[in-house]
N, C-alpha and C positions, 0 to 999 in steps of 0.2 A: 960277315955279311956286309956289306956295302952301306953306304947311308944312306943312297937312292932307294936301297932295297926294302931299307927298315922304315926308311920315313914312307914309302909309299905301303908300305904293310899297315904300318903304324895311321895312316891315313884313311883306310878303310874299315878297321877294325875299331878302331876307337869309339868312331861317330856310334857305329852299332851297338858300343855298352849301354849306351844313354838310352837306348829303346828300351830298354830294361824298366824305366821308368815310366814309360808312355803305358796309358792303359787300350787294351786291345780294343773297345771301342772306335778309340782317335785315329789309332793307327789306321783300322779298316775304314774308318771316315774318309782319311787324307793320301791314302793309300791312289787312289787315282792319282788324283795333281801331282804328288812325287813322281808317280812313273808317266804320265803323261810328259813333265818338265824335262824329266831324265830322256825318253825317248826326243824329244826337239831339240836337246843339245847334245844327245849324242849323233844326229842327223847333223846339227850346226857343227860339229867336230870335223867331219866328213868335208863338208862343204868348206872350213875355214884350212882342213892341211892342203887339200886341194889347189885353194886360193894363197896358200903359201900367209894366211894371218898370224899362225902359232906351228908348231911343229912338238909332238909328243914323242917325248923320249924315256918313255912309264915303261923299269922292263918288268913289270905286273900286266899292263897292258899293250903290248908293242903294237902300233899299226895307228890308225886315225886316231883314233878315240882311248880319251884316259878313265879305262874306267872303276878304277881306283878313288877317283876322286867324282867322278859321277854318281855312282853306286854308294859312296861311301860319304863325304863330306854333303855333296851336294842334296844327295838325297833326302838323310837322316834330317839336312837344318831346314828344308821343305815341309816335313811332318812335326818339325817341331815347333817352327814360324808361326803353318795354320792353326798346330790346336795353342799354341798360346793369343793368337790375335786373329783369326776368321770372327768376321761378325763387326770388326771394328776396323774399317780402311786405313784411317788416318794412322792408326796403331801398328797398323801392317805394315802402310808403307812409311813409316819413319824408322817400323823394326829393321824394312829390307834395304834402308837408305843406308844404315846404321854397318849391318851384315856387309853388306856386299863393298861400302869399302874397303873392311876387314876383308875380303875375300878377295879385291883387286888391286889392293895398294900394300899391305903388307905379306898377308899371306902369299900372294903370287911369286913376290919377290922371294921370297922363303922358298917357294916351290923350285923357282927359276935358279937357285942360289944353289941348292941342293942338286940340280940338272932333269927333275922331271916333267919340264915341260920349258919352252922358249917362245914368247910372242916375238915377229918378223915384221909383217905388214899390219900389226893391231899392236895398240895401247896399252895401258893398263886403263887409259879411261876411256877408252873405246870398249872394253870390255865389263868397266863399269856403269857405261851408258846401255850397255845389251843387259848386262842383268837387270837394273832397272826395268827397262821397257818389260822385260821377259815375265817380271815378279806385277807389272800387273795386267799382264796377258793370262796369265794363270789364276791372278783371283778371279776372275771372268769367269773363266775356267771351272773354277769349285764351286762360285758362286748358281752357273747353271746345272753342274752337277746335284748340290744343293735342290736349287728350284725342282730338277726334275724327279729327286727322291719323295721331294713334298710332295708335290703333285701326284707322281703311281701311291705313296701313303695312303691320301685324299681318296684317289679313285677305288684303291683296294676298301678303303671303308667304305664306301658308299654301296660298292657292290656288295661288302656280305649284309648290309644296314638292307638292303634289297632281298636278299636271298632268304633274310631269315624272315 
C-alpha cells in the first residue's frame, strides 16, 4: 500500500480510537458543533478547489473535499476541544491557538510531504488565520445551542410544574 494510502487511512481511524474514551454524554453534547464545523469546511473545501487555494489529492477522498481528514482528524479534535474546555473561553481559545498551529504549520507540511493535499493560492497562515476565526464562530455556535437546550429544559419544567 502506498504511503498516501496508509497515512490517509491512518488519518481517519486513529482520531476515532480516542472516542473510546469520550463518554457518550459529551459526545451527544458536542455532536452538533463537530458536524456543523465539518459541514462549513467541507462547503469551504468546495469553494477553496474552485478558487484554486489548495488542491486535494486524498485517494480516500478524491474530488473537493478531503474527507479523511475532515471526518477524521478534524472532527474527533472538535469533540474533544469542547468537552475539555466549553464553559471556559480563554481556555478554548488558547487550546485552539495551540491546536491549530499544530494543524497548519507542521502537520500540513506532513500532509503536503506525503502528497495528500497541496495549498496554491493559501498559506499555511492563511489557513491558520481561517481556523482561528472558524474555532470561535463555532463556540457561538454551541454556546447558543447550549442556550437553547436551557431554555426548552426550563420550559419543559415549567409545563409539567403546570400540568400537575
Amino acid at each position: 500500500m502506498k504511503k498516501k494510502k496508509v497515512f490517509s487511512l491512518a488519518m481517519i481511524i486513529l482520531p476515532w480510537l480516542t472516542i473510546l474514551f469520550m463518554d457518550k454524554k459529551s459526545f451527544l453534547r458536542y455532536l452538533p458543533v463537530a458536524s456543523f464545523v465539518n459541514l462549513f469546511i467541507s462547503v469551504f473545501s468546495v469553494i477553496s478547489n474552485k478558487r484554486s487555494w489548495w488542491v486535494n489529492k486524498n485517494p480516500f477522498s478524491p474530488g473537493n473535499v478531503d474527507f479523511s481528514y475532515i471526518l477524521g482528524p478534524y472532527f474527533v479534535a472538535t469533540l474533544w476541544i469542547f468537552k475539555l474546555t466549553f464553559g471556559n473561553f480563554p481556555k478554548y481559545l488558547i487550546t485552539n491557538v495551540v491546536l491549530n498551529t499544530l494543524n497548519a504549520f507542521p502537520m500540513a507540511y506532513a500532509w503536503e510531504k506525503v502528497g495528500a493535499f497541496k495549498f496554491k493560492k493559501i498559506n499555511h497562515i492563511g489557513w491558520y488565520f481561517i481556523c482561528i476565526i472558524l474555532s470561535i464562530i463555532i463556540y457561538g455556535y454551541q454556546y447558543l445551542v447550549e442556550k437553547t437546550i436551557v431554555n426548552q429544559n426550563k420550559m419543559n419544567s415549567e409545563k409539567n410544574h403546570l400540568d400537575q
